[in-house]
C-alpha positions as CSV (number, residue, x, y, z in Angstrom):
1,X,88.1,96.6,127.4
2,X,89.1,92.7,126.7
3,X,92.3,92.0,124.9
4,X,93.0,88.8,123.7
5,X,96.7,87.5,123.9
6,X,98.5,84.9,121.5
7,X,101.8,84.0,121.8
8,X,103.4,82.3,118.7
9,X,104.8,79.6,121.0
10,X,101.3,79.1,121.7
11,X,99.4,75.6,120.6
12,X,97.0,76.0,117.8
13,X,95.1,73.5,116.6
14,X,95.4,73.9,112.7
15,X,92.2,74.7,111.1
16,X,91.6,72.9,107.6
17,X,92.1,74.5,104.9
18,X,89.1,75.9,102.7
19,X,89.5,75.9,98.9
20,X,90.5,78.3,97.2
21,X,91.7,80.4,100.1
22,X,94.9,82.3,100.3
23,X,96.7,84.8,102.5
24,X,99.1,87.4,101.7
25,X,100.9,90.5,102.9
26,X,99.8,93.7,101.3
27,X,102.1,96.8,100.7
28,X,100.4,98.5,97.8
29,X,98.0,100.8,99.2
30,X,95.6,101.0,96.2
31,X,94.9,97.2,97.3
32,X,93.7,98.3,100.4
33,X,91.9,101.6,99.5
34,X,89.8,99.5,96.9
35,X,89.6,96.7,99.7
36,X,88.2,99.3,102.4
37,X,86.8,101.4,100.2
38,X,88.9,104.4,102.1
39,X,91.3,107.2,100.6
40,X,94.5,105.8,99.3
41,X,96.3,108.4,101.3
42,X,94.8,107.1,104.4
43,X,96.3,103.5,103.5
44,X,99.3,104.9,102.6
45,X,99.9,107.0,105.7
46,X,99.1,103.1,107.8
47,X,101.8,101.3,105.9
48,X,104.2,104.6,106.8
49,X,103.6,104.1,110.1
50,X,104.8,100.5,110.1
51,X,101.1,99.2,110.0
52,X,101.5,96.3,108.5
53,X,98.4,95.0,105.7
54,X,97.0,91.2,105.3
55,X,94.3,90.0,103.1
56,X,92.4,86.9,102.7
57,X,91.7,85.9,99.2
58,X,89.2,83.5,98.1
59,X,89.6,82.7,94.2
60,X,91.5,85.7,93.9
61,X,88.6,88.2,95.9
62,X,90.3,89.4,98.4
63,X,87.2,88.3,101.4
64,X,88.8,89.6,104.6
65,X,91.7,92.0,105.4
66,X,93.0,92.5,108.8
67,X,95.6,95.0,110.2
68,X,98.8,94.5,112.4
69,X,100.6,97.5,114.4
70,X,104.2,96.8,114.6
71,X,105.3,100.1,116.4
72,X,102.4,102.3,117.4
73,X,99.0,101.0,118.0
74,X,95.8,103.4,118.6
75,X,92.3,102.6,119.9
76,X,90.4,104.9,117.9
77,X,87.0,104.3,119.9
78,X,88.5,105.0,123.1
79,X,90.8,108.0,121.4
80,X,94.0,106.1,123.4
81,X,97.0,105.2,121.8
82,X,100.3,103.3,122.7
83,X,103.8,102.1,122.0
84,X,104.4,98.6,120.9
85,X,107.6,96.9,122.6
86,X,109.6,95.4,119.9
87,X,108.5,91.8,119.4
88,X,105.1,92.8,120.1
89,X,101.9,93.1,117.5
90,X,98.7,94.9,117.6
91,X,95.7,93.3,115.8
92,X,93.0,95.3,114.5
93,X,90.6,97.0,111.8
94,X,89.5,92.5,110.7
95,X,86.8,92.6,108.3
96,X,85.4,89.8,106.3
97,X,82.6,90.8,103.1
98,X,79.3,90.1,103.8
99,X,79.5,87.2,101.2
100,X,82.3,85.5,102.9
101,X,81.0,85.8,106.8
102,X,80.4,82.3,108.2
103,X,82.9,80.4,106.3
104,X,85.9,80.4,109.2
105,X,87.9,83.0,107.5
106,X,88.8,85.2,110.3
107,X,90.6,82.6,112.6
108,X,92.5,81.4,109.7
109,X,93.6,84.9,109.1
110,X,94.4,85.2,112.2
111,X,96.3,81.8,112.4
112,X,98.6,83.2,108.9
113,X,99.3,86.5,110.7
114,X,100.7,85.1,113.6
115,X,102.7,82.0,111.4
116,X,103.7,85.0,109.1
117,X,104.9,87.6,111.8
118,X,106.2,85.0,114.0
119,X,109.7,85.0,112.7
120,X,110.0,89.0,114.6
121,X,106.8,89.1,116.9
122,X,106.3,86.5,119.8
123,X,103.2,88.6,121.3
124,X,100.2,89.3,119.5
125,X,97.1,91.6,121.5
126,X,93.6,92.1,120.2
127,X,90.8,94.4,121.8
128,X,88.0,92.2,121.7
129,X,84.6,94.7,122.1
């Protein structure tokens, strides 16, 4: 399995910006239930466990959410599941809309995670199937 590594010390060419587009931490979990279209006790029990929730919004849709794991981090696929060190961050469970693919959303998701959790993570993994 590949994972990706980013450091927040690393280089990163800033990517412009796209109107309209916004990125925000989430800690409501009827936001993400309605997002994911999943339980809101299965959002709630993510944020409980330190999970941590970011969405992309474009005009106020929210187009692309993305998970970060600041304690505990599971592969579900491969039913393995590990302990973050402190300072580290788990990536996963990145979806864009269907209407919204195509556009560069994702990297600049990924870009605000790692500028927004950069002031307690310095170490940010990914599986990459």
């Amino acid at each position: 399995m590949p994972i990706a590594l980013r450091r927040s010390t690393d280089v990163v060419v800033p990517l412009p910006p796209l109107e309209g587009l916004a990125f925000t931490r989430v800690t409501d979990p009827t936001v993400m239930a309605i997002a994911q279209q999943r339980p809101v006790e299965a959002m709630a029990e993510r944020l409980a466990a330190a999970h941590r929730a970011y969405v992309a919004r474009r005009d106020g849709a929210i187009v692309a959410w993305g998970w970060v794991a600041t304690r505990r981090a599971e592969l579900g696929e491969l039913d393995f599941r590990f302990d973050l060190p402190a300072g580290d961050r788990y990536l996963w469970n990145f979806v864009t809309t269907a209407a919204a693919r195509g556009l560069g959303i994702y990297p600049r998701l990924l870009q605000a995670i790692v500028s927004l959790e950069a002031s307690e993570a310095s170490r940010f993994f990914e599986a990459t199937f």
